[in-house]
C-alpha positions in Angstrom: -32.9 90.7 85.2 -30.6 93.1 87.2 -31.0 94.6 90.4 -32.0 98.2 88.4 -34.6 96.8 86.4 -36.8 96.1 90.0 -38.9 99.0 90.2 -39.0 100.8 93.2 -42.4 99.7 95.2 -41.3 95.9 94.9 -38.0 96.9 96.0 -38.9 99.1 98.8 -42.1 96.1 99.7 -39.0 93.5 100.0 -36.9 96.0 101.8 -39.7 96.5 104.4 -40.4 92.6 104.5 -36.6 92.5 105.2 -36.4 94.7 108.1 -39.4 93.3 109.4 -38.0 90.1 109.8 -34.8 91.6 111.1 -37.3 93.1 113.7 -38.8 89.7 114.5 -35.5 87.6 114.7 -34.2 89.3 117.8 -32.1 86.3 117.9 -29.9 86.9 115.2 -27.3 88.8 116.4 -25.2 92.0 114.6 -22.3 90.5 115.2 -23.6 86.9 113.8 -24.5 89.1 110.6 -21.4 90.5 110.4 -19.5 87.6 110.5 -21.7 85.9 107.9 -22.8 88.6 105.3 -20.2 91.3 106.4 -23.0 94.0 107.5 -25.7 94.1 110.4 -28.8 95.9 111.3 -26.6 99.1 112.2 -25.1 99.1 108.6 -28.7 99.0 107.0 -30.0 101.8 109.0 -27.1 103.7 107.4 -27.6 103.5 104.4 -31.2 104.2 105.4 -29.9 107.5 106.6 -27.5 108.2 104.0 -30.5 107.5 101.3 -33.1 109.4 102.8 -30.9 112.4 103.8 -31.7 111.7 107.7 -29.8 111.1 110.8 -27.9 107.9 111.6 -29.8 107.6 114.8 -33.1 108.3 112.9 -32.6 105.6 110.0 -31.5 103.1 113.0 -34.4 103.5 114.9 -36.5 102.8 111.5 -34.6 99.5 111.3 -34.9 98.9 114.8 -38.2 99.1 115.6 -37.2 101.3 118.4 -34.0 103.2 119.7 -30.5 101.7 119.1 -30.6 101.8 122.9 -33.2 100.2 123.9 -33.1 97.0 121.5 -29.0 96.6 122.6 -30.4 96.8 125.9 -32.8 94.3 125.1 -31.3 92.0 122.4 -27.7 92.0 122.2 -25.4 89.7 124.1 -21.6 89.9 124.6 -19.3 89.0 121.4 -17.1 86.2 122.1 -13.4 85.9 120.4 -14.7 83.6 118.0 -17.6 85.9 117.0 -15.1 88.7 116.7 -13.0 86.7 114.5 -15.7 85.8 111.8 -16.6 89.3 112.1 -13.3 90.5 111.4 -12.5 88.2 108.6 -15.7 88.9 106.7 -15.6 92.5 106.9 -12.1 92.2 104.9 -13.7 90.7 102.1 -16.3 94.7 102.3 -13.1 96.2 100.5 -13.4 98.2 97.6 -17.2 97.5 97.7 
């Protein structure tokens, strides 16, 4: 089975689940996502925008939970060299995708 053949309200149920966890593990930072799987929470609320025809902003806050804002505020800590570096690395291996 491909990725097509899903139909849409399992796919969009596992989304949700997905973001929903994302929500919950506070812990598990962007730039920790980035390094590992070469997108983040900012990246999925994107292409949340982009899908749905919405703002940036909009589809962030739908990933979120809240404002971009409010969870950096909240949740994020500083990068440190090393984080940078996985991030950096990873995100070369997004090309042509």
């Amino acid at each position: 089975m491909s990725i097509e053949q899903i139909d849409d309200i399992a796919a969009a149920a596992a989304f949700r689940r997905l973001v929903r966890h994302l929500q919950h593990r506070t812990d598990a930072q962007n730039i920790d996502l980035m390094g590992l799987a070469g997108f983040c929470r900012n990246c999925l609320g994107d292409w949340v925008a982009e899908a749905a025809g919405i703002d940036k902003a909009v589809g962030r806050e739908a990933v979120y939970g809240m404002p971009y804002a409010d969870w950096k505020a909240a949740h994020q800590s500083e990068a440190t060299p090393e984080q940078m570096a996985r991030m950096d690395a990873s995100l070369k291996l997004n090309a042509g995708h």
